[in-house]
KETI-854559 format. One record per residue (C-alpha): x, y, z. Coordinates in steps of 0.02 Angstrom, whole numbers, padded with zeros to 5 digits, always signed. Each point is the difference from the previous one (the first is absolute). Layout:
# KETI-854559
XYZ...
# end
This chain:
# KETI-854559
+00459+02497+01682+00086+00122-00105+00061+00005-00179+00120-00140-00068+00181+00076+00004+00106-00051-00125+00193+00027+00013+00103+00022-00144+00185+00077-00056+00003+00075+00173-00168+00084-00051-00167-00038+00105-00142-00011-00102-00154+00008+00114-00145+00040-00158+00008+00182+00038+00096+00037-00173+00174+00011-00053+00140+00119-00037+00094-00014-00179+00148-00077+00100-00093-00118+00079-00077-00058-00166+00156+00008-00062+00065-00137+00130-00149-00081-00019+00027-00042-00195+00188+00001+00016-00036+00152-00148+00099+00165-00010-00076+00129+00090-00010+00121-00155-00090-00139-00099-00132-00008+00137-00034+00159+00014-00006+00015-00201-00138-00149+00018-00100+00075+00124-00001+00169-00054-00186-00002-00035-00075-00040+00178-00049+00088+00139+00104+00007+00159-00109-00062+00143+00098+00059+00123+00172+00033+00079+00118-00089+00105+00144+00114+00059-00037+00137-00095+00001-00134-00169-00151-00033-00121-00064-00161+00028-00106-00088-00119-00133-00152+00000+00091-00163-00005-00095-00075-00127-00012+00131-00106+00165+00040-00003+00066-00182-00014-00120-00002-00155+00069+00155-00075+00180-00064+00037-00048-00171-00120-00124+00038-00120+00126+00046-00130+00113-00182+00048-00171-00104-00038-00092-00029-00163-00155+00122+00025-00089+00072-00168-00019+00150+00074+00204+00035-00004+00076+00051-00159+00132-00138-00002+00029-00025-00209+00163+00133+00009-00100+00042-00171-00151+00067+00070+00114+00102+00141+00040+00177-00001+00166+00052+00011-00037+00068+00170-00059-00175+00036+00147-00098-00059+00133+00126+00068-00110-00011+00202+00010-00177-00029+00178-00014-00056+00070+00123+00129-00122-00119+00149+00069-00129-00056+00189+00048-00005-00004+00083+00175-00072-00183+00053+00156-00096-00072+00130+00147+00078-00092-00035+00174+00002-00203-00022+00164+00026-00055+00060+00108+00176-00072-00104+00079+00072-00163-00058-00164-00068-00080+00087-00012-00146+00178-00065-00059+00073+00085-00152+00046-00100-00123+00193+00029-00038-00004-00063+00202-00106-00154-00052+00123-00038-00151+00148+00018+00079-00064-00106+00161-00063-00152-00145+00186+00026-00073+00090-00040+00157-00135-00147+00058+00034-00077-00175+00182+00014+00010-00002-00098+00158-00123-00115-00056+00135-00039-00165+00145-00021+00118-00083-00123+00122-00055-00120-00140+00157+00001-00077+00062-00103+00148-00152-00094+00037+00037-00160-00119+00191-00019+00092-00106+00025+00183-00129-00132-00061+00119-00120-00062+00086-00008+00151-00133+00023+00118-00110-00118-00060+00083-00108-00101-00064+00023-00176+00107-00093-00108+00081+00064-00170-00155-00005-00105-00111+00054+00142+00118+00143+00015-00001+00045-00176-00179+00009-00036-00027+00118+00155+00140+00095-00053-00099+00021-00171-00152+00049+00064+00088+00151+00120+00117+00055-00130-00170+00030-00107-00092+00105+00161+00174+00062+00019-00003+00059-00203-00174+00079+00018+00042+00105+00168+00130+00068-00091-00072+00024-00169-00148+00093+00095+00117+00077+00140-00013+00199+00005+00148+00088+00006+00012+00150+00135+00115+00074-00115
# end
């Protein structure tokens, strides 16, 4: 019985180390920020004329600096510039890559998708006493105090609505 394989991002990891791309797959990370973590460890090998590292190791290298350990400089403080700018730059090329690769939603497209959701959301309720009354049957003071209550959600969505303007 052989080693465990393990198949991943179109990668096969079978424990005899890993490229910087499949790392990369592996922790959904840039490739340039993986290689930046790892840069300290010894290639065990190569797979198709590519470095491969130790698993572990590398995995280890990859998230030391994303979990509390006193042996990282995390205080920006205490960093050197050198520190802060490798840390900065890792961590922009990580929201650029989430970003291509729809991990992440910018925000103008966020505010201008709440906008439209709470524009139909005000129009509907406006009806909604008128539907209710002659739906269900709610007579006239029925009627009014639902009417109340949505015209105040109705006040709020628009107070707090977010123009896409």
């Amino acid at each position: 019985m052989g080693k465990p394989k393990l198949e991943f991002g179109g990668y096969v990891f079978d424990g005899n180390g890993a490229s910087i791309s499949m790392l990369s797959a592996l922790t959904s990370k840039d490739r340039t920020t993986v290689r930046k973590r790892i840069l300290g460890l010894k290639a065990i090998g190569t797979k198709k004329n590519h470095p491969t590292y130790n698993t572990q190791e590398a995995l280890q290298a990859i998230y030391k600096a994303e979990f509390i350990d006193p042996a990282i400089k995390q205080d920006s403080e205490t960093q050197t510039v050198t520190e802060q700018k490798a840390y900065y730059d890792a961590k922009i090329l990580q929201l650029n890559y989430e970003t291509r690769v729809s991990g992440l939603i910018p925000a103008d497209v966020c505010r201008k998708s709440l906008a439209n959701y709470s524009r139909v959301v005000i129009s509907t309720l406006k009806d909604f006493p008128d539907l209710l009354e002659a739906k269900a049957g709610l007579n006239t003071k029925q009627k009014e105090v639902v009417a109340s209550s949505i015209q105040s959600i109705r006040d709020i969505l628009e107070k707090n609505i977010i123009d896409d303007k």
